[in-house]
C-alpha positions in Angstrom: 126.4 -150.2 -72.9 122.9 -150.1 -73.6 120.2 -150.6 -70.8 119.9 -154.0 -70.1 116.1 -154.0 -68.9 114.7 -155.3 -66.0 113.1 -153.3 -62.7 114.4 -149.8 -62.4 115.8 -148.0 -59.1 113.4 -145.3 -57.5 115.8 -142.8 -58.9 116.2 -144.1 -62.0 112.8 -143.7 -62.3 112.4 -140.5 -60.9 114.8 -138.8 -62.8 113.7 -139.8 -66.2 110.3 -139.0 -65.1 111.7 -135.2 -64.4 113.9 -135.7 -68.0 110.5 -135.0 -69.8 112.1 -131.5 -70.0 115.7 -131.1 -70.2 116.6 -130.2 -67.0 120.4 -129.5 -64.8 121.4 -130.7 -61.5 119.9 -128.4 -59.4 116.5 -128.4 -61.1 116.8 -132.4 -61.3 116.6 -132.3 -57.5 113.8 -129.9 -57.3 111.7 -131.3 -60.3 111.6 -135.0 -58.1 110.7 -133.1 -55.1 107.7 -132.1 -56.9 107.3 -135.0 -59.3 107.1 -137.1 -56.4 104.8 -134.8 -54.4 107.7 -134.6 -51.5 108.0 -137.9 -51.2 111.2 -138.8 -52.8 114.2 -136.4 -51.7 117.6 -136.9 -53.8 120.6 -135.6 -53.0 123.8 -134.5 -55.3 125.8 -137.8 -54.2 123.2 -139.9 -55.5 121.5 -137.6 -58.5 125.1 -137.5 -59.7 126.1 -140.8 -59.4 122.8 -142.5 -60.9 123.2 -139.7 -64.2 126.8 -141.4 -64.6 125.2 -144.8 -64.6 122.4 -143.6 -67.0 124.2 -141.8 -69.6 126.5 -145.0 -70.2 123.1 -147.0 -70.4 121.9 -144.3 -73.1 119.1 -143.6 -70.8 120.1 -139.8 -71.0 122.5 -137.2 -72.5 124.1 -134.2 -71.9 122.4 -131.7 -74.4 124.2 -128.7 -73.1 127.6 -127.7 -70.9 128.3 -124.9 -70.3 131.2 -125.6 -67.7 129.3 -124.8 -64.7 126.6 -126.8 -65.1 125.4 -129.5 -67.5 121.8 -130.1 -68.9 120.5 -133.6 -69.6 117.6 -134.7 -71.2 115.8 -138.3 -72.2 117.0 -140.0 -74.6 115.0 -142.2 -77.0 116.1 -145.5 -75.0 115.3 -143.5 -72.0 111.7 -142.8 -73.0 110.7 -146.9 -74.0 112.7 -147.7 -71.1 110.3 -145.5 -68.5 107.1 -146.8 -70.5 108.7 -150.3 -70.1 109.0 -149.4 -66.4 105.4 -147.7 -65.9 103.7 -150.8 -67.4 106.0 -153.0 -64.6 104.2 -150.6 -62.0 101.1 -150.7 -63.0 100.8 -154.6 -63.6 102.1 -154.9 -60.1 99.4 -152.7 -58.8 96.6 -154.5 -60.9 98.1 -158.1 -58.7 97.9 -156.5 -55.6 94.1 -155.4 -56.3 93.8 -158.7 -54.6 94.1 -157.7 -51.7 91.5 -155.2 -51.5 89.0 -157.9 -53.0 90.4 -160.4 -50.7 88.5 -158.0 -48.3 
């Protein structure tokens, strides 16, 4: 089932941000640490459970297993789907510019 569209989760977003490289769980968790500049901490419960989600949406795939550990990278849907997202962001951010001039 293909991504449907819409607003992504923070982690969602996070972890395809940190998919620009193919990365495994462990260096998931550690690439959104610094991605995020500290700000965003995931654990395995919820890193694991959102890649499960994000696979079946084509988001991401499993480019190697080895048994132990699995890689996953961004997948082509991913990619337009984290652009798609970025634009939301900013657009959002340009509206609340409003505020500051409302100064």
């Amino acid at each position: 089932m293909p991504y449907a569209g819409g607003p992504m989760t923070e982690a969602m977003y996070y972890i395809l941000l940190a998919l620009m490289q193919p990365n495994h769980g462990y260096q998931l968790m550690a690439a959104i640490d610094q991605v995020s500049g500290g700000r965003v901490k995931m654990g395995p419960g919820t890193l694991y459970g959102v890649l499960t989600r994000m696979q079946k949406e084509d988001m991401i795939k499993i480019v190697h297993d080895d048994g132990r550990r699995k890689t996953y990278a961004i997948t082509e849907e991913g990619q337009k789907a984290l652009v798609a997202e970025y634009q939301r962001l900013q657009a959002m951010i340009q509206d609340g510019r409003m505020l500051k001039e409302g100064e």
